[in-house]
C-alpha positions as CSV (number, residue, x, y, z in Angstrom):
1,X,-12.9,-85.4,61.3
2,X,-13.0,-89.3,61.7
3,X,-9.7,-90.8,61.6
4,X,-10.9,-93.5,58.4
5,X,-12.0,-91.1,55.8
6,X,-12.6,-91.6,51.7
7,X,-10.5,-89.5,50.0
8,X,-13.5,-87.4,48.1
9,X,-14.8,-86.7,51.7
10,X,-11.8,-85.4,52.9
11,X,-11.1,-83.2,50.2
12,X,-14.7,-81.7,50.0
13,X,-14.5,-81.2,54.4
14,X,-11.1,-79.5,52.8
15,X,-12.7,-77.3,50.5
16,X,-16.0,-76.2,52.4
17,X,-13.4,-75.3,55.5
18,X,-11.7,-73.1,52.8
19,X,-15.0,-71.4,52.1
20,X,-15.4,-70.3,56.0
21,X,-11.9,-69.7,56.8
22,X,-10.4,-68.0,53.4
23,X,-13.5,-67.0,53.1
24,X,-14.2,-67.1,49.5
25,X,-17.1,-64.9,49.0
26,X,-17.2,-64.6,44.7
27,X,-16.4,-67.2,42.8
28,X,-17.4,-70.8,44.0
29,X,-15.3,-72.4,41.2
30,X,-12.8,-71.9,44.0
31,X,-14.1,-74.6,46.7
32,X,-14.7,-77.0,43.7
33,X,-11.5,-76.9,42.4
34,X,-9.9,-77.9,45.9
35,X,-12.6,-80.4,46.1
36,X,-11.8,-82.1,43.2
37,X,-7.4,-82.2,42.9
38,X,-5.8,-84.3,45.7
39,X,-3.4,-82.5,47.3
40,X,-1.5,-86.1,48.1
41,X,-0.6,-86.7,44.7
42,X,1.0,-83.8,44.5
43,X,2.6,-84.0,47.5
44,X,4.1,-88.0,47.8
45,X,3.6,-90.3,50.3
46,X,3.1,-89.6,53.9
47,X,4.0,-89.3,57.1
48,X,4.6,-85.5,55.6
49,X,6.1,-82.4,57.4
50,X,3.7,-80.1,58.8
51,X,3.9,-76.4,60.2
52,X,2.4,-75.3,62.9
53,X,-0.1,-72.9,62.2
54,X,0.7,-71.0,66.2
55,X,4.2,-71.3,66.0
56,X,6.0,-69.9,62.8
57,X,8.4,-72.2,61.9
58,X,8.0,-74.9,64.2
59,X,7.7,-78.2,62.1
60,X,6.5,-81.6,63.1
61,X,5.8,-84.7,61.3
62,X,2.5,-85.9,60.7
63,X,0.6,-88.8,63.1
64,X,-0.2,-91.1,60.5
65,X,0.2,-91.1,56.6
66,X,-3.5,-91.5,56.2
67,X,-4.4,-88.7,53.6
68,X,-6.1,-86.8,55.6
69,X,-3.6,-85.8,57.8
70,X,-3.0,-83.0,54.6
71,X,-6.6,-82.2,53.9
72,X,-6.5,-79.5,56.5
73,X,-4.8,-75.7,56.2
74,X,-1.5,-76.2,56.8
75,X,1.7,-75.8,55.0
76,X,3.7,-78.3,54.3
77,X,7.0,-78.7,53.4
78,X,8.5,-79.9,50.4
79,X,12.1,-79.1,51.0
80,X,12.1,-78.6,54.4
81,X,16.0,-77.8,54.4
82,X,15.8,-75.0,52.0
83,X,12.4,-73.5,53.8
84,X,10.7,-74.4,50.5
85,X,6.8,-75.4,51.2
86,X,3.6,-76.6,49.0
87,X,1.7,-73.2,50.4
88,X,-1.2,-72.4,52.7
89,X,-3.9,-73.2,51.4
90,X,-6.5,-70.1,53.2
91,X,-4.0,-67.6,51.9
92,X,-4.2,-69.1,48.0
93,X,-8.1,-69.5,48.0
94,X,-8.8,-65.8,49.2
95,X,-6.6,-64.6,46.5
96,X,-7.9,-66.7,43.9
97,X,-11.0,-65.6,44.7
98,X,-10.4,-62.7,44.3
99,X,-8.1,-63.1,40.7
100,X,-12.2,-64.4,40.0
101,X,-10.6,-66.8,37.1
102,X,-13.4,-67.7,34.6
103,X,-13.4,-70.8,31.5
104,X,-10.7,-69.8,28.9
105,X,-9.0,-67.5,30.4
106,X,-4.9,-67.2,30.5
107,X,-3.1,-67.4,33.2
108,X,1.0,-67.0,33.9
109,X,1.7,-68.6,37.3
110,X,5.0,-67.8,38.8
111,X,6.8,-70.2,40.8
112,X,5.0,-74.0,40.0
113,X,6.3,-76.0,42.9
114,X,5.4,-79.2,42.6
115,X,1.7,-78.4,40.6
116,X,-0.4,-78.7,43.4
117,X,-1.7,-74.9,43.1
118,X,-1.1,-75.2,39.2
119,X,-3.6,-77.7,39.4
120,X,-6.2,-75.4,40.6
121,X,-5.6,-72.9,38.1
122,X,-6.0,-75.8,35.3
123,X,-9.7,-76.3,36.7
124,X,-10.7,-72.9,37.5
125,X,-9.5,-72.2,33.6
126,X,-10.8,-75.1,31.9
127,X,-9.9,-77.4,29.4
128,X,-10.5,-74.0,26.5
129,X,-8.2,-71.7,29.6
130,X,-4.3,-72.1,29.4
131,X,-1.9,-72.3,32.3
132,X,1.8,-71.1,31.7
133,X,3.6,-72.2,34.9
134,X,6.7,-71.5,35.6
135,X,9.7,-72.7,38.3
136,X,13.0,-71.8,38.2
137,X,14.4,-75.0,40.4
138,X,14.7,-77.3,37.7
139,X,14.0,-80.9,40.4
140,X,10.9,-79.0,41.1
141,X,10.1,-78.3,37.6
142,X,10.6,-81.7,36.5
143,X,8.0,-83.4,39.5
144,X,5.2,-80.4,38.2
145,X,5.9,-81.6,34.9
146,X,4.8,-85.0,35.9
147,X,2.3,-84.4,38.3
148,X,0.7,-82.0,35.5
149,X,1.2,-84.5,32.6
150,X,-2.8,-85.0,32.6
151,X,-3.5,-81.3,31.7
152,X,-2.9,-80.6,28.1
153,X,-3.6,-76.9,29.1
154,X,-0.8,-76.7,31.4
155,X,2.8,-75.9,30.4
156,X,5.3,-75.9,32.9
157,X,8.7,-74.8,32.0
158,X,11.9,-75.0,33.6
159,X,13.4,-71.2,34.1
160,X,13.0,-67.6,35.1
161,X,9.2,-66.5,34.4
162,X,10.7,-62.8,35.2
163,X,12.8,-63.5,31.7
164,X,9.9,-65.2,30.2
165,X,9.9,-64.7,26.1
166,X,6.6,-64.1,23.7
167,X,3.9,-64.2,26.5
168,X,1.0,-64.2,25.0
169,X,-2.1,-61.6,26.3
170,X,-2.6,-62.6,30.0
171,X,-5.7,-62.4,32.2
172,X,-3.9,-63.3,35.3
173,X,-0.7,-63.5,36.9
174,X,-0.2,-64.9,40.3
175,X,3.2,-65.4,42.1
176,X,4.1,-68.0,44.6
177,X,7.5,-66.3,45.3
178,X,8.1,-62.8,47.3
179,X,8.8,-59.6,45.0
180,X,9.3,-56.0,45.4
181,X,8.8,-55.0,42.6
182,X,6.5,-55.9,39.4
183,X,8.8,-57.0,36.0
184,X,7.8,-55.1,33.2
185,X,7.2,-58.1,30.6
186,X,4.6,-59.4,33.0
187,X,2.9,-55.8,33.2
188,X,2.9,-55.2,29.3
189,X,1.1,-58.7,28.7
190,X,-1.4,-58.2,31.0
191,X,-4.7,-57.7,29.3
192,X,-7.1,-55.5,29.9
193,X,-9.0,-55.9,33.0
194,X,-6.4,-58.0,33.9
195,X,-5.7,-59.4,37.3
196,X,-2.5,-59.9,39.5
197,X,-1.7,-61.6,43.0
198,X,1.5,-60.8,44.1
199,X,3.8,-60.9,47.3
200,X,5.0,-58.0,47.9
201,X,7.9,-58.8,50.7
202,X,11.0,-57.6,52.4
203,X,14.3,-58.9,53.8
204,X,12.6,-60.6,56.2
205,X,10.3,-62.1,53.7
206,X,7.6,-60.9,55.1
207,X,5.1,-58.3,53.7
208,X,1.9,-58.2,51.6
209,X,-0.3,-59.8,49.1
210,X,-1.0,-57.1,46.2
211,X,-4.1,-57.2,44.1
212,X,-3.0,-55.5,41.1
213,X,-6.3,-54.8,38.2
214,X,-5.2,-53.1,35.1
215,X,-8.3,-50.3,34.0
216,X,-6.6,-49.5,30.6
217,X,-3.6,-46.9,31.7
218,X,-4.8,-47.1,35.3
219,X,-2.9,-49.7,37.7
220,X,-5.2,-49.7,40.8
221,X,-3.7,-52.1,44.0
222,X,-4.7,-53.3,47.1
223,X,-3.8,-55.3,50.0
224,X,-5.3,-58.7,50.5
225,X,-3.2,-60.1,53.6
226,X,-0.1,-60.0,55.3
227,X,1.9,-63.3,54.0
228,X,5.3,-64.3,54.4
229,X,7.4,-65.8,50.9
230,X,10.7,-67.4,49.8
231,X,12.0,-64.6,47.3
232,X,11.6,-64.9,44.0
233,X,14.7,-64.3,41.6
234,X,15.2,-61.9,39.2
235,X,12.2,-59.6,41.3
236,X,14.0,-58.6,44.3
237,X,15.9,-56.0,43.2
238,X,15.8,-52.5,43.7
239,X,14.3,-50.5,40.9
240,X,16.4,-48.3,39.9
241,X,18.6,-51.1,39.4
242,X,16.1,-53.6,37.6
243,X,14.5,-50.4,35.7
244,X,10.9,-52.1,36.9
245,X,7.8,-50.4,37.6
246,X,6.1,-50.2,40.9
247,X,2.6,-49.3,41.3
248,X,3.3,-46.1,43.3
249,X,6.3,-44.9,41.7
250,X,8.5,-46.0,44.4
251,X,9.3,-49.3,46.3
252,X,6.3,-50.0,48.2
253,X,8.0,-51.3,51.5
């Protein structure tokens, strides 16, 4: 990509890279909604810290601040210190493909960040959709706040979204933070035909992205992609200490 680049070009090379590389197969809403929210915003002024995508871990800062030195799929760090990171981009457009968010639907998203992501929920829902976004470190919770300000659909709230009070009936629930097990509150909203992307990771923090589908009483799951998370509190306990449910009876890793 040419090193003097508009800003709409960038992000729509972005987005049509996603397509190949997630790849998002189903729901084309997807690559529009990364074409469209600029991930600079979200993320401050360059140079910004990038991570290698060969060597896990290994962090360098990036050539130029010119914005599309971030319009490529990388992580990159927002609190570099605490290993805390905006996300990889591939890894969140496979599994919203496959969460296949229409118009006016409800979703519960786990872990804001600084809105980049929540912002892509906010388009794939629509101005009729809602977006409840939560992120339980309260700096980070107050930069989504701003950064979302422009959404009237989009609540973010400062706090626990595993203690999360009078939910309303959820389509979707997606987690940006690692958990072994699933919170009940979060299960018991979710609607009917409802959809759920969740980490499921370890110690390590490594592990699994779940697709969880709700078919009335039934819970079917499967495996998107290995992934690696920072843990989310208040859902990495064991069960029999949280009294949570797991979709196989029994602590999946």
């Amino acid at each position: 990509m040419p090193t003097r680049i508009d800003a709409s070009e960038a992000r729509r090379w972005f987005a049509e890279d996603l397509r190949v590389s997630s790849p998002v197969l189903h729901n084309l809403a997807v690559i529009e909604a990364f074409a469209k929210v600029p991930r600079d915003q979200y993320l401050g002024d360059g140079p910004w810290r990038i991570h290698s995508r060969l060597q896990i871990g290994a962090v360098h800062t990036s050539p130029s601040t010119a914005l599309h030195e971030i319009y490529h799929d990388v992580l990159v760090s927002v609190d570099e210190q605490r290993g805390l990171n905006s996300g990889l981009p591939s890894l969140w457009a496979l599994a919203f493909d496959h969460l296949n968010m229409a118009p006016g639907q409800t979703v519960l998203q786990v872990g804001a960040g600084v809105g980049y992501f929540t912002a892509i929920l906010a388009e794939l829902t629509g101005s009729e959709g809602r977006v409840i976004a939560y992120e339980i470190d309260e700096e980070l919770a107050r930069r989504a706040q701003s950064n979302l300000a422009h959404y009237a659909h989009v609540e973010v709230i400062s706090g626990d979204a595993t203690q999360a009070v009078d939910l309303p009936n959820l389509d979707v629930v997606v987690a940006f933070a690692g958990v072994t097990h699933v919170p009940e509150r979060w299960l018991s909203n979710l609607s009917d035909k409802g959809r759920m992307a969740l980490p499921f990771t370890g110690e390590d923090q490594r592990g699994f992205m779940m697709l969880l589908e709700r078919a009335g009483c039934a819970f079917p799951v499967r495996s998107l992609m290995p992934c690696g998370f920072y843990p989310c509190s208040g859902a990495i306990l064991a069960a029999f200490e949280a009294g949570y449910w797991f979709p196989s009876g029994q602590n999946p890793l």
